[in-house]
C-alpha positions as CSV (number, residue, x, y, z in Angstrom):
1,X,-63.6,116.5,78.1
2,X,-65.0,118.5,81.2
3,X,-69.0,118.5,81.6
4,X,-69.0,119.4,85.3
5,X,-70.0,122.2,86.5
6,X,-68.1,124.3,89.3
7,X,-69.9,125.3,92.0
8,X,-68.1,127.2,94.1
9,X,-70.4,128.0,96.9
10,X,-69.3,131.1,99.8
11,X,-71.6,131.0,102.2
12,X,-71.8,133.5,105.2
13,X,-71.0,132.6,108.2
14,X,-73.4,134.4,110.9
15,X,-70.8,134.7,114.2
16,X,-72.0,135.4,117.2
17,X,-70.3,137.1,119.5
18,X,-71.6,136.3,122.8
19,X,-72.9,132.6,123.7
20,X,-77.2,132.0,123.0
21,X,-78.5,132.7,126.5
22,X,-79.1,129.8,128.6
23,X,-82.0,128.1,129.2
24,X,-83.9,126.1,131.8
25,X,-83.3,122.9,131.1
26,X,-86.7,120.8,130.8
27,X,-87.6,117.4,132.6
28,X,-85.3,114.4,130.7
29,X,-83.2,116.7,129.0
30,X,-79.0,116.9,130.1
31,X,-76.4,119.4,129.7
32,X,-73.2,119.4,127.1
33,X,-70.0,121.7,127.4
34,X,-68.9,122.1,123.4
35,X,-66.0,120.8,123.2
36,X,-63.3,121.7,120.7
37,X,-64.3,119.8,116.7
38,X,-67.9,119.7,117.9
39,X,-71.0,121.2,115.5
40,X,-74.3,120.8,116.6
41,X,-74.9,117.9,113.7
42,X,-72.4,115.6,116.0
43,X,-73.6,116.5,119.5
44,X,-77.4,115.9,117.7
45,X,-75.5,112.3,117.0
46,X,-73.9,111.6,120.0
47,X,-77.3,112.0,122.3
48,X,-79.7,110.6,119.3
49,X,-81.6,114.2,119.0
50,X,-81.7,116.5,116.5
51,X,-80.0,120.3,115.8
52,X,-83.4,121.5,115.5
53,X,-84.2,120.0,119.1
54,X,-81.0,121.6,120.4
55,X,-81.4,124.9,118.8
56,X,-85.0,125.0,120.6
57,X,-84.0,124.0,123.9
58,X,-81.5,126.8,123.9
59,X,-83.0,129.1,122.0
60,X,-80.4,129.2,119.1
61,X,-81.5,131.0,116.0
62,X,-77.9,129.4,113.8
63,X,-75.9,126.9,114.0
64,X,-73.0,128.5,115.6
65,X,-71.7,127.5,118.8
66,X,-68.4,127.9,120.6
67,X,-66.2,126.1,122.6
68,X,-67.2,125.8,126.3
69,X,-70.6,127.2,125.5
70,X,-73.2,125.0,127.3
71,X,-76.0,123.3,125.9
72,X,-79.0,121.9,126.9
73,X,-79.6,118.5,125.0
74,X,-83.0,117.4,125.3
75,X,-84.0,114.2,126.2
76,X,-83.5,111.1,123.2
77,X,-86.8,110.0,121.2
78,X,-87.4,106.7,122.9
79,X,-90.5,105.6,121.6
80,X,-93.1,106.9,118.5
81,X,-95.9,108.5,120.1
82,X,-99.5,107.2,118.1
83,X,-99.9,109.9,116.1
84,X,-103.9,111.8,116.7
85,X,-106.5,109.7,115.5
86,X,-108.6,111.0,111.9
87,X,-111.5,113.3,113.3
88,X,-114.8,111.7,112.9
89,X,-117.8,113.6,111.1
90,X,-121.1,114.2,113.0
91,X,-122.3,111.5,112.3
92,X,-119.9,109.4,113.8
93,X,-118.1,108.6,110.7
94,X,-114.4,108.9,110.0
95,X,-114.0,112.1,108.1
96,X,-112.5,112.1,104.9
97,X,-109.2,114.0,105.6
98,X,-105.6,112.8,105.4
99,X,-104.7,111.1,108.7
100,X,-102.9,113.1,111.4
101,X,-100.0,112.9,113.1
102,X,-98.8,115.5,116.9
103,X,-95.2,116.0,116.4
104,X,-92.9,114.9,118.8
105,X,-89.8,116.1,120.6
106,X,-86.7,115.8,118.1
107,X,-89.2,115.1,115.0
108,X,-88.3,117.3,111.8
109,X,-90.0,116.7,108.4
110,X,-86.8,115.0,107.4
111,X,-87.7,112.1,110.5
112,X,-91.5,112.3,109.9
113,X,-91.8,111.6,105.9
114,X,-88.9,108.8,106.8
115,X,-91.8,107.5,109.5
116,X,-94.6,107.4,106.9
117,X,-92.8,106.7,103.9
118,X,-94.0,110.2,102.4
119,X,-91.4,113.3,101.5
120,X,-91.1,116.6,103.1
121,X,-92.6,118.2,100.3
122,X,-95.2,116.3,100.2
123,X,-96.3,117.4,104.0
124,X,-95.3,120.6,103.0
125,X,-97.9,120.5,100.4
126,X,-100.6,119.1,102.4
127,X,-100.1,121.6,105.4
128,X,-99.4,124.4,103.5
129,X,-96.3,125.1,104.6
130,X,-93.5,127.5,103.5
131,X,-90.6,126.0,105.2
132,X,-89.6,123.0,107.1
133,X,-89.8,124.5,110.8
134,X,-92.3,122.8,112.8
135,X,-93.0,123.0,116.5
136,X,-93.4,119.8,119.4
137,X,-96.9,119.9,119.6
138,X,-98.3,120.9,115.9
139,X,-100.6,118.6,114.6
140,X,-99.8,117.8,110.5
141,X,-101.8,116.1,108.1
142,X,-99.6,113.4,106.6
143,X,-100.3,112.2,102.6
144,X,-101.5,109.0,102.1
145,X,-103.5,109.2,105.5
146,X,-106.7,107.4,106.6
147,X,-109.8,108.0,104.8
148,X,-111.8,105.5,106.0
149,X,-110.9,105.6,109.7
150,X,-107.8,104.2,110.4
151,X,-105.6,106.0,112.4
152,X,-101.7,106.6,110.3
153,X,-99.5,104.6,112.0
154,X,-95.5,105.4,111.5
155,X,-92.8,103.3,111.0
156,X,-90.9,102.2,114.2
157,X,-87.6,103.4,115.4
158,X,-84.7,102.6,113.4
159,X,-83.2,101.5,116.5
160,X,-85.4,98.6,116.2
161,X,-84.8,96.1,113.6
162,X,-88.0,95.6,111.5
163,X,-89.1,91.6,111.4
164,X,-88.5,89.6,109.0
165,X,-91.7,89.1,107.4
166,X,-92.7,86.8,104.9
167,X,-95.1,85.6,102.8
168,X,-99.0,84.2,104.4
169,X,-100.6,81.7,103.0
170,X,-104.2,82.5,101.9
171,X,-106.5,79.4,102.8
172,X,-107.1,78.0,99.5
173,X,-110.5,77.1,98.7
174,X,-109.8,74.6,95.9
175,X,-108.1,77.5,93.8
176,X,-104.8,78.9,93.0
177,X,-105.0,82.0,95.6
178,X,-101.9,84.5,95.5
179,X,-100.1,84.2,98.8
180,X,-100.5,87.7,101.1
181,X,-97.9,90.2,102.6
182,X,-98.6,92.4,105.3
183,X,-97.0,95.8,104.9
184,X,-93.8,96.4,107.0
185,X,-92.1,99.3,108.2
186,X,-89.7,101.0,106.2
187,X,-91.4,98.8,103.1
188,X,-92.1,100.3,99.6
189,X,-93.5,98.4,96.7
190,X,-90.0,98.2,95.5
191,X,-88.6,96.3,98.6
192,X,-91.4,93.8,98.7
193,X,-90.8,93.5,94.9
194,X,-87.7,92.2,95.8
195,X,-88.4,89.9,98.5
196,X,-90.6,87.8,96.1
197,X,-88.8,88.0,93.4
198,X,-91.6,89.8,91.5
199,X,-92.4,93.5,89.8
200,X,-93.8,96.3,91.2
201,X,-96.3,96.4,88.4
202,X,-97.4,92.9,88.9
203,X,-98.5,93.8,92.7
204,X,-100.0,96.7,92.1
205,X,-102.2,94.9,89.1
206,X,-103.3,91.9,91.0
207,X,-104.0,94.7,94.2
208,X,-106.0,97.2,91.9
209,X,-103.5,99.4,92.8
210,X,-103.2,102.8,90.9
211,X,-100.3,104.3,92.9
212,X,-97.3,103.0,94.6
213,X,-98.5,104.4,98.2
214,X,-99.2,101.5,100.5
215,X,-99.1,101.4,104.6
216,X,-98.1,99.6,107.3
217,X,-100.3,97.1,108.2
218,X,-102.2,97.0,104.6
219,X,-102.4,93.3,103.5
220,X,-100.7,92.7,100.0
221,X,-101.6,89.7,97.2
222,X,-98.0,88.5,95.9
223,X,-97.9,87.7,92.7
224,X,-95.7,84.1,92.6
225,X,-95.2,84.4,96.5
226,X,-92.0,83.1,96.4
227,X,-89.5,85.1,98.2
228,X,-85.9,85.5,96.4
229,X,-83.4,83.4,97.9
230,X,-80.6,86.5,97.5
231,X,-78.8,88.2,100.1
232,X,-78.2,91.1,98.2
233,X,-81.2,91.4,95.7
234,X,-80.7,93.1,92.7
235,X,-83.1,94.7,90.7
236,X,-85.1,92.1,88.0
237,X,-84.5,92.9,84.3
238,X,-87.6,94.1,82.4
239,X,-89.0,96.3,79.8
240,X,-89.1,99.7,79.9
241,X,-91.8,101.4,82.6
242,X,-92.9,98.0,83.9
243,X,-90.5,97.9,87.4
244,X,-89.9,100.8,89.5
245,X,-86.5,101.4,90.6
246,X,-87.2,103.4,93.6
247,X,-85.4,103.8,97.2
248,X,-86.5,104.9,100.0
249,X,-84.2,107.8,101.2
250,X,-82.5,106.8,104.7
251,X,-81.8,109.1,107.6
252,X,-78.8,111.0,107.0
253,X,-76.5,108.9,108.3
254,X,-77.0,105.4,107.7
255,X,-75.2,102.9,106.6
256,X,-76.7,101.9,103.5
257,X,-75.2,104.4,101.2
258,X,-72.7,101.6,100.6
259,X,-75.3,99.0,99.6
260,X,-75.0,97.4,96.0
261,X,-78.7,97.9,94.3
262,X,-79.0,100.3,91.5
263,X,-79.6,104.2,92.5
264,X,-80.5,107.6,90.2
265,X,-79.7,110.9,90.9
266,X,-79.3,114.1,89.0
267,X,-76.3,117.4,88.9
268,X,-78.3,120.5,90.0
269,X,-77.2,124.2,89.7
270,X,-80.6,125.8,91.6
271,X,-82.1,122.4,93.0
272,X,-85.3,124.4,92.3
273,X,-87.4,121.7,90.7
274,X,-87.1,118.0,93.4
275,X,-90.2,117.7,92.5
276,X,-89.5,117.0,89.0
277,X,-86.6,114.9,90.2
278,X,-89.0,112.7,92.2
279,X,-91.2,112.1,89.7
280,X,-88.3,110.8,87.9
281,X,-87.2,108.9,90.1
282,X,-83.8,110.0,91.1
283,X,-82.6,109.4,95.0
284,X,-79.8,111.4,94.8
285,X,-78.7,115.1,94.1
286,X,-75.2,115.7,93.1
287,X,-73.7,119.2,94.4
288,X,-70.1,120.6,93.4
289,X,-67.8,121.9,96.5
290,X,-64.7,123.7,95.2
291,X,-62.0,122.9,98.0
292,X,-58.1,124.7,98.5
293,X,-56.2,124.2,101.7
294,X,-58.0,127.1,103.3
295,X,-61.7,125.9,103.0
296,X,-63.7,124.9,105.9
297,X,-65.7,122.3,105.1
298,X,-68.6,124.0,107.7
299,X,-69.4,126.1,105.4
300,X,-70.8,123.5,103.1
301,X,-72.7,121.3,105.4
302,X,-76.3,123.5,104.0
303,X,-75.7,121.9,100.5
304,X,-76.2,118.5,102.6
305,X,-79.1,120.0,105.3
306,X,-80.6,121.1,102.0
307,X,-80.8,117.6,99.9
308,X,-82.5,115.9,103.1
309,X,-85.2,118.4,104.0
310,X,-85.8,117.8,100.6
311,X,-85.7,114.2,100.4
312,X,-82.8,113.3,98.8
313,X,-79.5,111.6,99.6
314,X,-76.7,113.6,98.2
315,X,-73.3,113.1,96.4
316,X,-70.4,115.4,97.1
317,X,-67.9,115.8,93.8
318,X,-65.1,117.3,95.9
319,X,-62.2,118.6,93.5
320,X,-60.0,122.0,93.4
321,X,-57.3,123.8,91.4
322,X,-54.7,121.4,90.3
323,X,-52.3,123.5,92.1
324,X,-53.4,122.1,95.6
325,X,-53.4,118.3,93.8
326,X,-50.1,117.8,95.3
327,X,-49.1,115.3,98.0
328,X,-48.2,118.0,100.4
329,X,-52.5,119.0,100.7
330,X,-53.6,115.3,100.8
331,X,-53.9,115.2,104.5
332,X,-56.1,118.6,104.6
333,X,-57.8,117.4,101.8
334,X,-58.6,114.1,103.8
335,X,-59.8,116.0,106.8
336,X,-62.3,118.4,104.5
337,X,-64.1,115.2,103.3
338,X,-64.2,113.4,106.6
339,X,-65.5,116.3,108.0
340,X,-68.5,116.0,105.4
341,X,-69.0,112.7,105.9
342,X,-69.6,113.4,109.8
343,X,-72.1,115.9,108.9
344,X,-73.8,113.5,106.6
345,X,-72.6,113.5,103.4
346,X,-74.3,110.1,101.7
347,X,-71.8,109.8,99.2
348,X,-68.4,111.6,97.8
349,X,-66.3,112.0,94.6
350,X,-62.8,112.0,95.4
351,X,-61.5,115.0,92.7
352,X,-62.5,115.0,89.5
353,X,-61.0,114.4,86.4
354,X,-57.1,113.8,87.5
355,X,-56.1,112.4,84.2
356,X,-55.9,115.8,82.6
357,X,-53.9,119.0,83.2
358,X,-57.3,121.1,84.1
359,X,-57.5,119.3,86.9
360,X,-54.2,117.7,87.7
361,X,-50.3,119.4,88.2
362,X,-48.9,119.2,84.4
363,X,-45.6,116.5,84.7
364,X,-47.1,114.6,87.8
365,X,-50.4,112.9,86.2
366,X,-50.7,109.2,87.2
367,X,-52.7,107.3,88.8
368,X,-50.3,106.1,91.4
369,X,-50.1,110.4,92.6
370,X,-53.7,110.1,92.8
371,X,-54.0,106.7,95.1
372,X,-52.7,108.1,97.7
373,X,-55.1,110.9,97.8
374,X,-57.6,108.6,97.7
375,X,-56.1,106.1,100.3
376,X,-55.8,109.0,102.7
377,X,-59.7,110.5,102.2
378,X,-61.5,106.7,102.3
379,X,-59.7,106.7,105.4
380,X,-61.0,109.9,106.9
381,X,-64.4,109.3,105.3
382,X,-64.9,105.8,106.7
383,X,-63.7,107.3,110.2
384,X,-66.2,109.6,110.3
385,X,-69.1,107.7,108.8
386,X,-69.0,104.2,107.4
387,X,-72.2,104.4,104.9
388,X,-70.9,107.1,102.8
389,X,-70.1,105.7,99.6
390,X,-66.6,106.7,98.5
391,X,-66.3,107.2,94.7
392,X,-63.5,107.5,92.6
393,X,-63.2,110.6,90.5
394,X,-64.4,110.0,87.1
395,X,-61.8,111.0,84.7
396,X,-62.0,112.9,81.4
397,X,-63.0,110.3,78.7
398,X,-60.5,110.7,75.8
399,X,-57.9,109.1,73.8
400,X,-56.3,112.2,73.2
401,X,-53.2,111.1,74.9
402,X,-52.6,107.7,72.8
403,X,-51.5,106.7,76.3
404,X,-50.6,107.7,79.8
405,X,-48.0,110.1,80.7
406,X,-47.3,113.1,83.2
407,X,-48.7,116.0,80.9
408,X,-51.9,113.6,80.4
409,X,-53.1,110.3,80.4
410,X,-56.4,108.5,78.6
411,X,-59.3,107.0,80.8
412,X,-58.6,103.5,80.2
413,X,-55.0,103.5,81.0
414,X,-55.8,105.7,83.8
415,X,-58.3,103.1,85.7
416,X,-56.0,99.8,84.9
417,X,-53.3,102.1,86.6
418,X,-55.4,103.2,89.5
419,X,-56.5,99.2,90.0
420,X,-52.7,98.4,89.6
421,X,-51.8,100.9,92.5
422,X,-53.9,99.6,94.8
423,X,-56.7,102.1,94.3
424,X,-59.6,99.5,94.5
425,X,-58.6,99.2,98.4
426,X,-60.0,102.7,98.9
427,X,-63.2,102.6,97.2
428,X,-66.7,101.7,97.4
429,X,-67.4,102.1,93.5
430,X,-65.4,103.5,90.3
431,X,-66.2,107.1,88.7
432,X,-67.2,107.3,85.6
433,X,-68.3,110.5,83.1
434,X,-69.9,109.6,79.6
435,X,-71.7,112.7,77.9
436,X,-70.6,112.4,74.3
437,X,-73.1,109.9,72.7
438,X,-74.9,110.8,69.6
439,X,-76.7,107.3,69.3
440,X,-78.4,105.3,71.7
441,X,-77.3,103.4,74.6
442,X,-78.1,100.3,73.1
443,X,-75.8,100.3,69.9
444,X,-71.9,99.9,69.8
445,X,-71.0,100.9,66.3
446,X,-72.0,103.8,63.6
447,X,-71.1,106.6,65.2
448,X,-71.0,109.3,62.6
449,X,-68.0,110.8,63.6
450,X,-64.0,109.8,62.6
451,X,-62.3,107.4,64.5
452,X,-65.8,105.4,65.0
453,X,-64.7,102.1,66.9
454,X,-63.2,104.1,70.1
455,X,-64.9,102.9,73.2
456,X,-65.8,106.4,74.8
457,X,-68.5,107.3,71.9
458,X,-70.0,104.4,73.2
459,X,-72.1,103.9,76.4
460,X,-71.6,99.8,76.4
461,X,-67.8,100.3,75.7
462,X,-67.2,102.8,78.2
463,X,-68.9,100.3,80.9
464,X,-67.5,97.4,79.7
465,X,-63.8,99.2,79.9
466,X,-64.2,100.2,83.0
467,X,-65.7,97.4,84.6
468,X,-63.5,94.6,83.3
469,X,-60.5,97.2,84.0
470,X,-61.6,96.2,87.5
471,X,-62.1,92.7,87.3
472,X,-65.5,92.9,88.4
473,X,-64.6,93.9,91.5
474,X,-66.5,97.1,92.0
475,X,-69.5,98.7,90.5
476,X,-69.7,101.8,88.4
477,X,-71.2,105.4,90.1
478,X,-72.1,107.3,86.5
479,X,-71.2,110.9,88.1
480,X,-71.9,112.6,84.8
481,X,-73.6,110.5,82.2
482,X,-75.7,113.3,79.9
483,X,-76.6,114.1,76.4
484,X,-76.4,117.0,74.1
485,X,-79.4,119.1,72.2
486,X,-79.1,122.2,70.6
487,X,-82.6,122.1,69.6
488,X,-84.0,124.8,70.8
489,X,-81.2,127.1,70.0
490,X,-80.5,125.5,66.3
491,X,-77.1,124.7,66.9
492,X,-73.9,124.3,69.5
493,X,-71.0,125.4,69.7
494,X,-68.0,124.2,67.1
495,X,-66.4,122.2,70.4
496,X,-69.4,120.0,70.7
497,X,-70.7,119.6,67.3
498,X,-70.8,116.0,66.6
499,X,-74.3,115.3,64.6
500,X,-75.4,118.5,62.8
501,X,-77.0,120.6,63.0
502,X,-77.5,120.6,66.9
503,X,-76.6,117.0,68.1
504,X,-79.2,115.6,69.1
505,X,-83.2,116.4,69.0
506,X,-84.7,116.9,72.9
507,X,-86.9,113.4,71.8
508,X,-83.9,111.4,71.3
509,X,-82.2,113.1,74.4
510,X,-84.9,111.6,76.6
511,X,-85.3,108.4,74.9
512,X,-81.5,107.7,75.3
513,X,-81.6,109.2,79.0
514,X,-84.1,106.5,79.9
515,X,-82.5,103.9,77.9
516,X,-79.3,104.5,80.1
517,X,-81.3,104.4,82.9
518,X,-82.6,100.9,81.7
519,X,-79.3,99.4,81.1
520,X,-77.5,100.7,84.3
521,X,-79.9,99.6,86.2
522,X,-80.4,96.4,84.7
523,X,-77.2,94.5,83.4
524,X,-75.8,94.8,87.3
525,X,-72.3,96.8,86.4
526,X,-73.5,100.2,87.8
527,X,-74.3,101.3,91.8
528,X,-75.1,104.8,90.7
529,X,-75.9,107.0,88.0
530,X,-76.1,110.6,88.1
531,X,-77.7,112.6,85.2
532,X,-75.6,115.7,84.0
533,X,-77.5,117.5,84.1
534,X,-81.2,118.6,85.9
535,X,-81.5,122.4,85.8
536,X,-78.7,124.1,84.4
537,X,-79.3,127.3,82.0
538,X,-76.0,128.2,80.5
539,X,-75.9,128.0,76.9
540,X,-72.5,129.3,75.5
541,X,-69.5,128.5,74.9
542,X,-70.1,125.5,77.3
543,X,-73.7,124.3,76.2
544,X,-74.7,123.1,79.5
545,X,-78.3,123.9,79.4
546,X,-78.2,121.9,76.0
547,X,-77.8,118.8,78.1
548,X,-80.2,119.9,80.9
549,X,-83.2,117.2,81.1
550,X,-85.1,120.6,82.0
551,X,-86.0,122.6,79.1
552,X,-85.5,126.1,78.2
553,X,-88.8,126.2,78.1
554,X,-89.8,124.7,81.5
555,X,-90.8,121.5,79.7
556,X,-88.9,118.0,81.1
557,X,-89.9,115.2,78.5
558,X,-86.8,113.3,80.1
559,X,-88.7,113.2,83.0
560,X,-91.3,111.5,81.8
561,X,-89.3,109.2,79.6
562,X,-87.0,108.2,82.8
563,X,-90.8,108.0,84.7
564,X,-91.5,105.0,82.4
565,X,-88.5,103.8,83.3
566,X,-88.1,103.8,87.2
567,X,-91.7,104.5,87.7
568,X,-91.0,107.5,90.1
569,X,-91.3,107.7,93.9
């Protein structure tokens, strides 16, 4: 059963026919001749700048460039410059205005919410500001600045590793003192959380705090104090709305895409609403890319420009026509993806649904066609950037098939095949789709409809059959995991009509959202989990605004049950 949407996204390509005019180049800054394969996302990467920066020092007004042009490549961010100091009243006082900070050569709002641990919207917000150009020079307010005094003080370079802080003592005075920890760069309540074994509830109790903003330099009381001897922590099990699952969102291209704690993201049509998505708590942003042979995978690179201006990391769910699933296209395919990946992509889905006819050649569905599809696009992925996570398409849940055979083939057989071909060699988690449920998460039996005991009406069976089809060996990545309400409309269609009269009310559709959340999060089995679906509107013969967490309305109570759940960023 298909719950993806298709979004098939034809962007215009602005070409210019002459080469930007050239100009002076300033003190520090070098020259580039484009060389055939380049964009200006790599040459940004090659001399540690940014396209912004490049498109200002030559004054480019797009993204195209051509072959021999030259370039003026200004000079690599070397150091953070102290950001202005808070204004001081009359009186002498600090005023009581978010602290400031003079942007810098190469800065975008992308780098500078990264710097204070903020989001772009957030600055946007605070600045007024309609989009994210900014100018070397402009002074911004950031969120969460001084009130009282103190200068904001940004995180330092990446290319500098942060120390390895731990735990201070607090003289003890006869009693039982909680142990201190000064803030870090690049720390959120979540990390530190982790480091000592703790809750991000519990800190922010014993610190009176009533957000989860904190900054570098603030001294924290650990509750415990005792840091977690793991080398990959994992996130602690507790109750619903008393830990917050929340990452902070890395720079385009690092490496930790591929790291094993517990992620949320959502499927967006419009990506109107990250606000909403924040507040959830999601990371990620799933986006569709239709690819065939002739696709250039340039014309895609805004879906991921767009996801971190806004904050997010963002998974790719790369799939086509099952005409161009044949051997013969695997190597273009491979070169598509790697070709996202260089630009940035944080994570991709290699096809989608293969054990089915929709979305695989009729008479050649297996697993072992599919592996080496997937063998050749880890390859090209991993080439071009090594923290993309590589995901296995998800296939169709069913048991339609009774088995696995050309014309089709069910999940479970599908993903023992897949690890029997080799298949776990070429991935970084396993793809999974579950958006049938009519009960909650939590229960494993009484589903209303016939055949009651097969494992896809079940969220615990489906990750259990999955996970021990692997032996363990990798996690899950949840690229569709939704549920279905018809309650606004009073029904759904005959296709999807499993608990009259609609399914499922919108209450129980958020409580079971966050209860997924819960369990993914903590029984250790799942990397990833992407909600099907945020914003989408269609309500027809495919009810996919039924499963939208965003109501037709405008109301989200998902949102807030997930909230309780994650604790948003």
């Amino acid at each position: 059963m298909k719950r993806t949407l298709i979004v098939l996204l034809v962007l215009a390509l602005a070409l210019s026919t002459f080469p930007a005019p050239r100009v002076a180049a300033q003190s520090g800054s070098t020259t580039y001749t484009v060389q055939p394969g380049d964009n200006l996302y790599r040459i940004a990467l090659k001399f540690n700048t940014t396209v912004a920066a490049i498109q200002a020092a030559n004054g480019l007004t797009s993204t195209v460039i051509q072959v021999g042009q030259v370039l003026i490549v200004p000079a690599p961010e070397t150091t953070v410059t102290s950001p202005t100091k808070a204004p001081t009243t009359a009186s002498g006082g600090a005023a009581s205005i978010p602290g400031a900070y003079t942007v810098q050569s190469g800065d975008n709002l992308y780098r500078i919410a990264l710097k204070f641990n903020t989001t772009v919207a957030a600055i946007q917000q605070l600045n007024g500001l309609t989009s994210t150009n900014i100018r070397v020079g402009q002074v911004l307010k950031i969120p969460g600045g001084s009130t009282g005094g103190s200068a904001v003080t940004p995180a330092t370079p990446t290319r500098t590793a942060a120390p390895d802080a731990s735990a201070t003592p607090v003289p003890s005075s006869g009693g039982s003192i909680p142990p201190t920890y000064t803030v870090q760069p690049g720390d959120n309540l979540y990390r530190i959380s982790l480091k000592f074994n703790t809750t991000v509830a519990a800190i922010q109790q014993l610190n009176g705090l009533t957000s989860a903003t904190i900054r570098v330099g603030q001294a924290l009381k650990i509750p415990g104090g005792s840091p977690s001897p793991a080398a990959t922590p994992v996130p602690p099990t507790a109750a619903p709305g008393s830990t917050a699952t929340k990452t902070p969102t890395p720079a385009p291209t690092s490496g930790g895409s591929t790291s094993t704690g517990f992620e949320l993201g959502g499927q967006v049509a419009a990506f109107s609403r990250p606000d909403l998505m924040q507040y959830a708590g999601m990371t990620w942003v799933k986006r569709q890319v239709r690819w065939a042979p002739t696709s250039a995978a340039k014309d895609f690179f805004p879906l991921i420009t767009d996801a971190h201006s806004k904050g997010f990391k963002v998974l790719l769910s790369v799939l086509g026509d099952a005409q161009y699933a044949a051997s013969g296209n695997f190597g273009a395919y491979a070169t598509f993806v790697g070709e996202l990946a260089g630009a940035g992509a944080d994570g991709i889905e290699v096809w989608n649904e293969m054990n089915i006819d929709r979305e695989w050649p009729s008479g050649s569905i297996s697993p072992s066609n599919y592996v080496p599809m997937l063998q050749q696009a880890y390859n090209a992925i991993k080439a071009k950037n090594g923290g993309t996570l590589v995901v296995s398409g998800a296939p169709a849940p069913t048991g339609f098939f009774g088995g696995c055979g050309g014309g089709g083939c069910d999940d479970k057989p599908y993903i023992e095949g897949l690890v029997a071909a080799g298949g776990l060699n070429y991935i970084d988690c396993i793809g999974i789709h579950y958006n049938e449920g009519v009960v909650p998460p939590t229960q494993s039996s009484g589903d209303p409809r016939g055949n009651p005991n097969h494992y896809t009406r079940y969220y615990e069976t489906m990750v259990d059959t999955y996970y021990n089809a692997a032996g363990g060996k990798k996690k899950l990545c949840f690229t569709e995991l939704g549920y279905l309400s018809g309650q606004e409309w009073g029904t759904v269609p005959g296709g999807y009509l499993w608990k009259p009269p609609y399914n499922l009310t919108v209450a129980e559709q958020a409580q079971y959202l966050a209860d997924a959340v819960r369990l993914s999060r903590d029984q250790g089995k799942t990397r990833l989990l992407i909600i099907f679906n945020v914003d989408l509107t269609n309500f027809d013969s495919d009810p996919q605004a039924g499963y939208a967490m965003i109501r037709p309305g405008g109301s989200c109570p998902a949102c807030d049950s997930v909230r309780g759940v994650t604790g948003g960023r």
